[in-house]
PAZAPA-4460 file (N, C-alpha, C; in steps of 0.05 Angstrom, whole numbers, plus 32768, in hexadecimal, padded with zeros to 4 digits):
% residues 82
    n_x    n_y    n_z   ca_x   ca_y   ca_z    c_x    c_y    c_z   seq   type   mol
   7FA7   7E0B   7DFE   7F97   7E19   7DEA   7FA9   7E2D   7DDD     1      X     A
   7FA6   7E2A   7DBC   7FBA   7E41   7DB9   7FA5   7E58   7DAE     2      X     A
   7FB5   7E71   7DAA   7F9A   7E8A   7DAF   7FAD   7E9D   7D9E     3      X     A
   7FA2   7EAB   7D8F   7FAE   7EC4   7D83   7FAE   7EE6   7D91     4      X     A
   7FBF   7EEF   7D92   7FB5   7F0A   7DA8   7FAB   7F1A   7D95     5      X     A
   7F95   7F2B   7D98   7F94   7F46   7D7E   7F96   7F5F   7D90     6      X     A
   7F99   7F61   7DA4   7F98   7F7F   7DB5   7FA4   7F75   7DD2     7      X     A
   7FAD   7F90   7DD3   7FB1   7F90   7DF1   7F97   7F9F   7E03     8      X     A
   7F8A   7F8C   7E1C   7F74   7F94   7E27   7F7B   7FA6   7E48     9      X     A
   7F6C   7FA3   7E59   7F6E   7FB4   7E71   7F86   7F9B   7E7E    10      X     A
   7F94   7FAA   7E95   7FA7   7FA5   7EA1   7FBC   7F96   7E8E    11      X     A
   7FC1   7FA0   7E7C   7FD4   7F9F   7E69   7FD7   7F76   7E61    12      X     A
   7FC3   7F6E   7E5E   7FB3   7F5A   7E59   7FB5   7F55   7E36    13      X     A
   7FBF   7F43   7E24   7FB5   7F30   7E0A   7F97   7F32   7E09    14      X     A
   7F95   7F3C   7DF1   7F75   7F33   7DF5   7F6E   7F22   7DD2    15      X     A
   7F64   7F0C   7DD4   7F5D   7EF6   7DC7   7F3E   7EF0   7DC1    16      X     A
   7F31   7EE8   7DA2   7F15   7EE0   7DA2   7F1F   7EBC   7D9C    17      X     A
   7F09   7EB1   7DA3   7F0E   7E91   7D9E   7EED   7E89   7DA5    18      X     A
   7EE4   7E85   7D8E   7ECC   7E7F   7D8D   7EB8   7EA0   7D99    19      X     A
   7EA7   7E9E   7DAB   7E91   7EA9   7DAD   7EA6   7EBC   7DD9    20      X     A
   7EB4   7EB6   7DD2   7EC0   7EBD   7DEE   7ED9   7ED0   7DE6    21      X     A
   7EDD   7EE0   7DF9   7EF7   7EF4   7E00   7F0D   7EE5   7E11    22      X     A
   7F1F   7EE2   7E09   7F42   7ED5   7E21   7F4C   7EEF   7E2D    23      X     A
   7F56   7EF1   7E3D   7F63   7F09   7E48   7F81   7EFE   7E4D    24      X     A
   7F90   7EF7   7E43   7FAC   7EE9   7E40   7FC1   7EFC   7E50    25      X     A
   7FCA   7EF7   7E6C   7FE2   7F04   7E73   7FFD   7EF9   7E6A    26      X     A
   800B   7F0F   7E64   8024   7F07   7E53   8029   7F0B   7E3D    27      X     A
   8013   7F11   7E2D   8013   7F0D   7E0C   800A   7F21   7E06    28      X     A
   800F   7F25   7DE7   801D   7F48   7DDC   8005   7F46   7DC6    29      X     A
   8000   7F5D   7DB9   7FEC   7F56   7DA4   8008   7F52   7D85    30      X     A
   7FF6   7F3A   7D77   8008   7F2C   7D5E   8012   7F17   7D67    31      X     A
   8012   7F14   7D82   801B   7EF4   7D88   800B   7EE5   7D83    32      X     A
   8019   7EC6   7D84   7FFE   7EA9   7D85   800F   7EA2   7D94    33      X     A
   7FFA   7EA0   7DB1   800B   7E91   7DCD   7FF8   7E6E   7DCC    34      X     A
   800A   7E64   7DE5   7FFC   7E53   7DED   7FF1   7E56   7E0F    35      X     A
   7FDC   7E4E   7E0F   7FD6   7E58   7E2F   7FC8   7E43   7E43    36      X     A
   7FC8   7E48   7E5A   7FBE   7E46   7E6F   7F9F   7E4A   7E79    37      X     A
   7F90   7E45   7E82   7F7C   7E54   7E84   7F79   7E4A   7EA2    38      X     A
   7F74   7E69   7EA3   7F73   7E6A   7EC7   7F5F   7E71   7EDB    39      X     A
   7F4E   7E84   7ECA   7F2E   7E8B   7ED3   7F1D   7E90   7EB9    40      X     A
   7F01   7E80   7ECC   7EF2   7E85   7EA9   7ED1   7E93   7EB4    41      X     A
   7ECA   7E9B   7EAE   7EAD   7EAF   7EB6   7E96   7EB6   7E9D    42      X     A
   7E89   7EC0   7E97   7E6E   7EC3   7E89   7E7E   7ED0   7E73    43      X     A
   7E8B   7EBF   7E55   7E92   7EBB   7E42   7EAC   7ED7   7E3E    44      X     A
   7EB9   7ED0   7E57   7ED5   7EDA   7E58   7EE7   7EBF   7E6C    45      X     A
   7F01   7EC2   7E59   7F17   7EB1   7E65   7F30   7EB9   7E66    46      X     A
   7F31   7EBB   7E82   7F56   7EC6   7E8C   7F69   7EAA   7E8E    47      X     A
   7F7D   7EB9   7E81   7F94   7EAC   7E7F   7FB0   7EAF   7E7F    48      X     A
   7FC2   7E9E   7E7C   7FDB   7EA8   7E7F   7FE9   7E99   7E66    49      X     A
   8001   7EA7   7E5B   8016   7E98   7E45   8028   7E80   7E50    50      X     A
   8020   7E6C   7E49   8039   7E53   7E49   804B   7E53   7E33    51      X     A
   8043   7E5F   7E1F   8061   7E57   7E02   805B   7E72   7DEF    52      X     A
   8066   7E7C   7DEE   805F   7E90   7DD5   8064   7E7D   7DBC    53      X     A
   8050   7E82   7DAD   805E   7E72   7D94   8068   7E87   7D7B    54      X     A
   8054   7E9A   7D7A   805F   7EAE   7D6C   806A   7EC7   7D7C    55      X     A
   8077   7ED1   7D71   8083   7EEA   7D86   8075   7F06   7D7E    56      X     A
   806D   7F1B   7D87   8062   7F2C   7D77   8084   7F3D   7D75    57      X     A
   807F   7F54   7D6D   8098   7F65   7D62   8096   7F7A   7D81    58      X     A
   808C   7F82   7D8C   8093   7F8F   7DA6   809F   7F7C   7DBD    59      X     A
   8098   7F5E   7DB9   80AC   7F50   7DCC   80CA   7F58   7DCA    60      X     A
   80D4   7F5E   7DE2   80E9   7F60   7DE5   80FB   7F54   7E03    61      X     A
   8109   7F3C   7E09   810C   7F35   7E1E   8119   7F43   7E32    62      X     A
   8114   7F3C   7E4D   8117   7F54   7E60   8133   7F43   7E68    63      X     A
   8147   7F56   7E6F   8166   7F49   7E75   8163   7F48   7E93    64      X     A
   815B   7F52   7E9A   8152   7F5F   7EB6   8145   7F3E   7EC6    65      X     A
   8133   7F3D   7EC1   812A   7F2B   7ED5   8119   7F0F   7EBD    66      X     A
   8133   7EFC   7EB7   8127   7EED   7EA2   811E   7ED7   7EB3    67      X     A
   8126   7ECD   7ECC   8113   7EB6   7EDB   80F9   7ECC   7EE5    68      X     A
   80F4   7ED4   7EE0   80D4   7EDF   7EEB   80B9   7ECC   7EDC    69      X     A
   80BE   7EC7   7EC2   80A6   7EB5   7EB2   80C2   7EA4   7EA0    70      X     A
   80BD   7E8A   7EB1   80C4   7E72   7EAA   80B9   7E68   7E95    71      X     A
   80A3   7E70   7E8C   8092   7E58   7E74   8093   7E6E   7E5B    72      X     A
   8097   7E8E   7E67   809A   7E9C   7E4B   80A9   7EB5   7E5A    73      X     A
   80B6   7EBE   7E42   80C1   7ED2   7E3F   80B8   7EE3   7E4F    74      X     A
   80BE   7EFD   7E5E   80B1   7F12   7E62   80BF   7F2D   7E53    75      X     A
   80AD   7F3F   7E52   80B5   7F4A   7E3F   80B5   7F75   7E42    76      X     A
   80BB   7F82   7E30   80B2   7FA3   7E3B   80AE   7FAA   7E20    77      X     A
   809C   7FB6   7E1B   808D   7FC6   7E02   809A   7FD7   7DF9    78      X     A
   80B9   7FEA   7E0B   80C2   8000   7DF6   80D8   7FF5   7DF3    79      X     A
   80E8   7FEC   7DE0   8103   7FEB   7DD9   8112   8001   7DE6    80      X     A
   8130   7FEB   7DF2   8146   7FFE   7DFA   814F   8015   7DDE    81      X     A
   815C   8027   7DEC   816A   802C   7DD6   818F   8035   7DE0    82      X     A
***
């Protein structure tokens, strides 16, 4: 399923509308369009996780540090080095 993020929600969570339901996307930044996973689903909320970023948002930034940690996507840290 691919999903657009517009916010970041609780536990630092993607948060996505797609039809009449909320995604809670781990992994994904708001301005991205990931592709995902869906891993738990409950009374018109669905958790999930990123398999592909397709778009990148502009706060992705890849971590040098520990890049086998997420195999299917990037992982990433919100403040730019400087």
């Amino acid at each position: 399923m691919r999903v657009e993020i517009r916010e970041l929600g609780g536990g630092g969570r993607g948060v996505a509308d797609v039809g009449k339901r909320t995604w809670f996307v781990a992994g994904a930044l708001p301005g991205e369009v990931v592709e995902v996973e869906r891993e738990r689903e409950r009374a018109g909320v669905i958790e999930a996780r990123v398999a592909a970023v397709l778009k990148e948002s502009p706060w992705r930034e890849p971590d040098r540090a520990r890049p086998w940690r997420y195999p299917q996507a990037q992982s990433c840290r919100l403040v730019p080095s400087e």
